[in-house]
Every structure is written in C-alpha cells, then in structure tokens.
C-alpha angles and dihedrals in degrees: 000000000000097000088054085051088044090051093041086056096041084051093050094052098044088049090058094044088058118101105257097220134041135189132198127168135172131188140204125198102210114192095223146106113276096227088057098050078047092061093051106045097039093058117072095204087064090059095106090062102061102020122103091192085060092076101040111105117243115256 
C-alpha cells in the first residue's frame, strides 16, 4: 500500500513539474493553385484523396 501511495505522489508531482501548455505546428508548401487545394479540402467526399489517414489499415 505504501508504494501505490509513493507512486501516486510521485505522479502528482511529475505531473505539476510538467510545462502547461504546449505548441506544435508543421507546414507544406504545395505548388498549386489555391482554388483548387480549396475544392479538395472543402468537400468531404474528397477526403480519400488527401488524407494520410485514408490509406492506414483499421485496428
């Protein structure tokens, strides 16, 4: 019991030592006209064709 109270603490503590706010950000240059990136991106029945997440198998 005192080791589960030890971690809990240890848990607590790392959790407040810990930044409270994180950022990430990523960017593509894509060599297209704008309109055209619009059309894509606006219809969700054109979302297979951008999407990475379109070609990675369930489960």
């Amino acid at each position: 019991m005192r080791k589960a109270a030890t971690l809990a603490v240890l848990y607590v503590v790392g959790g407040m030592l810990l930044p409270s706010e994180q950022h990430v950000e990523r960017s593509i240059v894509v060599n297209t006209d704008p309109a055209e990136v619009f059309s894509l991106v606006n219809d969700y029945r054109e979302f297979n064709k951008w999407s990475p997440w379109a070609t990675v198998a369930p489960g």
